[in-house]
C-alpha positions as CSV (number, residue, x, y, z in Angstrom):
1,X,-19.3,11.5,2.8
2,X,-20.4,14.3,5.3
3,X,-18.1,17.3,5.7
4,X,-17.1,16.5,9.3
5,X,-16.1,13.0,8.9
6,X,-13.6,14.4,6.1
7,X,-12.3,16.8,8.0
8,X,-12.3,13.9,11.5
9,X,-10.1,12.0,8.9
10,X,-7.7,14.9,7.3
11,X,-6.7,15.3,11.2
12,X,-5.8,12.1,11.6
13,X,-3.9,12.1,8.1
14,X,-2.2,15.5,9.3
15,X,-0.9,13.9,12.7
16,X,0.0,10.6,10.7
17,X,1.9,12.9,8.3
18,X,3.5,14.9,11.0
19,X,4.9,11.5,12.4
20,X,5.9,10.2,9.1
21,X,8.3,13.5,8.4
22,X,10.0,12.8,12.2
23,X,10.9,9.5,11.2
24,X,11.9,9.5,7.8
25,X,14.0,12.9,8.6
26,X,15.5,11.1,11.4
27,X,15.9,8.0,9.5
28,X,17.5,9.7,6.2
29,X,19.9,11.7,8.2
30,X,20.2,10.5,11.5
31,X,19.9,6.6,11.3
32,X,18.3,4.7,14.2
33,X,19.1,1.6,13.0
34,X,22.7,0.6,14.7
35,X,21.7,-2.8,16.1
36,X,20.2,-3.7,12.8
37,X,22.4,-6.0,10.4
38,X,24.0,-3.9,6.9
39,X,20.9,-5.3,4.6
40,X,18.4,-4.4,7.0
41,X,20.0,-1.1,7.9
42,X,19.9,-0.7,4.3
43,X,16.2,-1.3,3.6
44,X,14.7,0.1,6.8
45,X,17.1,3.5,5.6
46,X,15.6,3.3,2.2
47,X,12.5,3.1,3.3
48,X,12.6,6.1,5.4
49,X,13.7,7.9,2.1
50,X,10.6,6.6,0.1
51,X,8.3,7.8,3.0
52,X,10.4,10.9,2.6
53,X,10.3,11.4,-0.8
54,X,7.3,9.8,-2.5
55,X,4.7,8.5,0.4
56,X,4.9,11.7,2.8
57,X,3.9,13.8,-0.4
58,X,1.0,11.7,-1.7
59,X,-0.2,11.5,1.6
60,X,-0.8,15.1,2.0
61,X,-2.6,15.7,-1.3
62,X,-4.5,12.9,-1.1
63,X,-5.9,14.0,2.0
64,X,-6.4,17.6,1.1
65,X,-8.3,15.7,-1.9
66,X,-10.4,13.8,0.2
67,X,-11.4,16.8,2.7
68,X,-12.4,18.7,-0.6
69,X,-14.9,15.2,-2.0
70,X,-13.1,14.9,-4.6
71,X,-13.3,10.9,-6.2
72,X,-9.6,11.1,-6.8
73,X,-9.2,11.6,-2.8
74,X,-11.5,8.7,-2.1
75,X,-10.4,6.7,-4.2
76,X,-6.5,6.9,-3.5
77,X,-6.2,8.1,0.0
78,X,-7.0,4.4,1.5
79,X,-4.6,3.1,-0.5
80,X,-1.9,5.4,0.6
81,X,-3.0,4.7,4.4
82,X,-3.1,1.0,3.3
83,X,0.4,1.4,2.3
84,X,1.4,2.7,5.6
85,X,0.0,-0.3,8.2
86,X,1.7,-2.8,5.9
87,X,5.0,-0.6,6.1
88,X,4.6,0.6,9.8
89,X,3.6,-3.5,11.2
90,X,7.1,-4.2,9.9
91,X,9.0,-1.3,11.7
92,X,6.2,-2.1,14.7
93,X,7.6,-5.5,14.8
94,X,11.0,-6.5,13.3
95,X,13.0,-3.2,13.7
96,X,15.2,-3.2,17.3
97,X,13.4,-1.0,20.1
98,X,14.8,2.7,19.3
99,X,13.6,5.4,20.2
100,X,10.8,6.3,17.5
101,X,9.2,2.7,18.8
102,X,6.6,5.0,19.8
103,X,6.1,7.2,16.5
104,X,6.0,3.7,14.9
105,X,3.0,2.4,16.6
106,X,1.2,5.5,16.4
107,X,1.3,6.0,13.1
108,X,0.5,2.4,12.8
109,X,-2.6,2.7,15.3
110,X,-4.3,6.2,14.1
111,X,-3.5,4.2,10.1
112,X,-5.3,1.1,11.3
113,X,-8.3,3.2,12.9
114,X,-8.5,5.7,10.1
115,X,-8.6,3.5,7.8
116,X,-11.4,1.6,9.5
117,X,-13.3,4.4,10.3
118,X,-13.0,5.8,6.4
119,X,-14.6,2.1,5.2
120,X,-17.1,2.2,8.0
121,X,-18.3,5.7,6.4
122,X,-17.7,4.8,2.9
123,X,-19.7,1.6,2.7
124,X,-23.0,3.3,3.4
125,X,-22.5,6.6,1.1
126,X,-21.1,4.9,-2.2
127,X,-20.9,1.6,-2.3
128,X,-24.7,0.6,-2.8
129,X,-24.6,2.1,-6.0
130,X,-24.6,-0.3,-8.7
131,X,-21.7,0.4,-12.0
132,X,-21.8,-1.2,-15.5
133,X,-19.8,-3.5,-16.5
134,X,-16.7,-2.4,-18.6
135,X,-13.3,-4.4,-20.0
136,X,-11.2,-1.8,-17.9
137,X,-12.8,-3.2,-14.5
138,X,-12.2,-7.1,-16.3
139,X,-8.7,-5.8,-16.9
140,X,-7.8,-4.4,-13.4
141,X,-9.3,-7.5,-12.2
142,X,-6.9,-10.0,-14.1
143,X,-4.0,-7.6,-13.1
144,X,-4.2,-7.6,-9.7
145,X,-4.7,-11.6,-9.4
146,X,-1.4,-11.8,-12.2
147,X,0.0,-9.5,-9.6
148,X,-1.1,-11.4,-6.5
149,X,-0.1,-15.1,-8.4
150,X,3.7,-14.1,-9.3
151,X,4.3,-13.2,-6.0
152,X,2.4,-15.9,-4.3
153,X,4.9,-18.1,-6.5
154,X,7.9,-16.1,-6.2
155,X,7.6,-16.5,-2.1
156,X,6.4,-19.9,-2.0
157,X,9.3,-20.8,-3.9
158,X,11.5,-18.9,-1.5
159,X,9.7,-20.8,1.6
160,X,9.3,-24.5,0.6
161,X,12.7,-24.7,-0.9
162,X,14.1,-23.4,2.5
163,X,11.8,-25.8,4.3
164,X,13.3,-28.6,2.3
165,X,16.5,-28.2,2.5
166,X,16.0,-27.1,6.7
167,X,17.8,-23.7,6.5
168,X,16.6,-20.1,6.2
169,X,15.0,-18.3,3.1
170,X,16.8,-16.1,1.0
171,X,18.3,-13.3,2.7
172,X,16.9,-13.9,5.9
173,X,20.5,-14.5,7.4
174,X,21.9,-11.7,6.6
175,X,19.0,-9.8,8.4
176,X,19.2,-11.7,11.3
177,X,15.4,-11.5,12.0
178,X,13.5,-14.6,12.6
179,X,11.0,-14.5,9.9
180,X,10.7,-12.6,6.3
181,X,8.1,-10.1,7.3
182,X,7.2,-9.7,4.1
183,X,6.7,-13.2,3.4
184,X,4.1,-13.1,6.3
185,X,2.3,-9.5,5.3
186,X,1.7,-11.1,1.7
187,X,1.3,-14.3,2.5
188,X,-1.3,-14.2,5.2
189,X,-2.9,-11.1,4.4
190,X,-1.8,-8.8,1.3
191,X,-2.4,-11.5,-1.7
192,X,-4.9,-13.4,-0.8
193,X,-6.7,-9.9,-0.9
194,X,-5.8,-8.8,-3.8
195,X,-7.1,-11.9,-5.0
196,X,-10.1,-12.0,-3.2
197,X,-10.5,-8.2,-4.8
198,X,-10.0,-9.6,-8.5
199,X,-12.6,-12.5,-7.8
200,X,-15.1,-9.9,-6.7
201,X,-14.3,-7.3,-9.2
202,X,-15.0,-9.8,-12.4
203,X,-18.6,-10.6,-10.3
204,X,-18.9,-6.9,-11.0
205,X,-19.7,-6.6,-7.1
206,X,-19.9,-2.6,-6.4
207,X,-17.7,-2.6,-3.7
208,X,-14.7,-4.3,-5.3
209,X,-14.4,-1.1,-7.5
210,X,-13.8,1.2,-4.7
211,X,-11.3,-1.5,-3.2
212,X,-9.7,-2.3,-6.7
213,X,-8.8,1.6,-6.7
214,X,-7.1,1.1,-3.0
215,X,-4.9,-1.9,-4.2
216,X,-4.0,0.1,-7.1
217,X,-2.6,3.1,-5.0
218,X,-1.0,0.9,-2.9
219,X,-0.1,-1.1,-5.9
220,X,2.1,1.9,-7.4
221,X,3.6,2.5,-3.8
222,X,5.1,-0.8,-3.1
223,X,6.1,-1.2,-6.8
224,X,8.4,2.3,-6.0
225,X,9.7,1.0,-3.2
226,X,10.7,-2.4,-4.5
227,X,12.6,-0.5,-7.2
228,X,14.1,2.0,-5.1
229,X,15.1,-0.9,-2.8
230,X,16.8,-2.6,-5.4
231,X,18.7,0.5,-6.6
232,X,20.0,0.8,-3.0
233,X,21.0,-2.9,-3.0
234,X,21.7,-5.0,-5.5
235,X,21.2,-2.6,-8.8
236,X,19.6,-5.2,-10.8
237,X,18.4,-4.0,-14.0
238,X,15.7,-6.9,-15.3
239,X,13.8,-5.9,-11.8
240,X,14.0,-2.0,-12.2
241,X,12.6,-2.3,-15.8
242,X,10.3,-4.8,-14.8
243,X,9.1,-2.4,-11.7
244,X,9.1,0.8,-13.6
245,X,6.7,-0.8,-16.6
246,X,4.6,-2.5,-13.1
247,X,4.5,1.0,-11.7
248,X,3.1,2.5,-14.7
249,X,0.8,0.1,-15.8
250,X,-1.0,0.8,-12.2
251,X,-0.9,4.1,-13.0
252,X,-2.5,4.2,-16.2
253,X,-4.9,1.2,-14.8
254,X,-5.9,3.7,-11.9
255,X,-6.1,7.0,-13.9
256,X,-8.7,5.0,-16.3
257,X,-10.3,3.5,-13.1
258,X,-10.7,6.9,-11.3
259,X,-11.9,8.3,-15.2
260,X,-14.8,5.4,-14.8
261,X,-16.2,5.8,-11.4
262,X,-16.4,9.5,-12.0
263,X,-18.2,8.6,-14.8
264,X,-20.4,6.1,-13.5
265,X,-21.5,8.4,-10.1
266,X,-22.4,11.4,-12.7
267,X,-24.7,9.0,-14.6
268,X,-26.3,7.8,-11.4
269,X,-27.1,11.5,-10.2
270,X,-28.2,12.2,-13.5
271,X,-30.9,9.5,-12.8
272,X,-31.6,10.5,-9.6
């Protein structure tokens, strides 16, 4: 990836960080969220203290990674951007008009674009190479369908058992909003990519490695915020074990992954 097209996209990452610290300061310590309902207060508040804390963070060194061309940028960055359009739709579209409505779609607009623009630049540079084929990739491939398949399960359940008995999913009244927008993100979108991701990964198609490493990022993002979400709410301590052992199982799974690409791209050089 050329030098100017890192540095076009490090902009865009600085501005989308400069938002991101508004917002979460504002929402940590100056909540915006009066007209929401106590549980949604609660998880849009947390989630301004994950952004704070964890995302706003790994943002900024994964995009100082990237403008240097290091793998570990390229490979994590998109998954941290990623990350942000799923987060950002749902403040875009289920949090009452404030005043940061317009901090919310731009950081979801310059995500969306970036992270186009980043795939549109990628695809040509890296992903015609070709990889060998390795247990890791087969492993990262089962995880993230197993991933994608418990909570396809664990929403569908949610969904049809509210369908038949003709009231609301779990939760859902007492956040007054008129769908689960995370049942739609993961639904509609998330899983069947992640799945889509796995399928392509164990046909040991090139490009599925590079987007394997994204869901991973992403992976060990949502994982933290599930958990700190739960600490904040309910304090149940089967999920927080069960989310901390999720969390680093994509870590080690993406360390390895990261370990093998480099790998892989220093062989191919060596041939060239």
């Amino acid at each position: 990836m050329k030098k100017n097209v890192r540095l076009i996209l490090f902009g865009f990452s600085m501005v989308i960080a400069a938002l991101l610290l508004v917002i979460s300061l504002v929402g940590v310590y100056d909540s915006p969220y009066e007209q929401e309902t106590l549980l949604w207060r609660i998880q849009c508040e947390g989630q301004d203290l994950i952004d704070l804390i964890f995302v706003f963070p790994i943002l900024i060194i994964s995009s100082v990674l990237l403008l240097r061309g290091s793998i570990v940028g390229r490979l994590t960055w998109p998954g941290v951007i990623f990350y942000l359009i799923y987060t950002f739709t749902i403040y875009c579209f289920d949090v009452h008009f404030n005043a940061f409505f317009l901090e919310y779609c731009a950081v979801l607009g310059l995500s969306i674009y970036s992270f186009m623009y980043f795939l549109y630049r990628e695809v040509n540079v890296h992903w015609n190479n070709t990889f060998s084929s390795n247990i890791l990739i087969k492993s990262v491939a089962f995880y993230i369908i197993f991933i994608a398949a418990v909570f396809y399960m664990l929403w569908l359940a949610e969904i049809l058992v509210a369908i038949n008995a003709a009231e609301l999913p779990a939760k859902l009244d007492q956040m007054k909003l008129p769908t689960n927008p995370i049942h739609v993100l993961d639904v509609a979108i998330l899983l069947p990519f992640m799945i889509l991701t796995g399928v392509l990964l164990l046909k040991e198609k090139t490009a599925a490695l590079y987007l394997g490493s994204y869901i991973l990022t992403f992976t060990i993002l949502m994982n933290i915020t599930i958990l700190v979400l739960d600490i904040l709410e309910e304090d149940n301590a089967v999920m927080r074990i069960t989310f901390i052992v999720l969390t680093l199982v994509s870590v080690v799974l993406l360390t390895a992954k990261i370990m093998f690409i480099k790998r892989d791209l220093r062989k191919t050089e060596e041939i060239k």
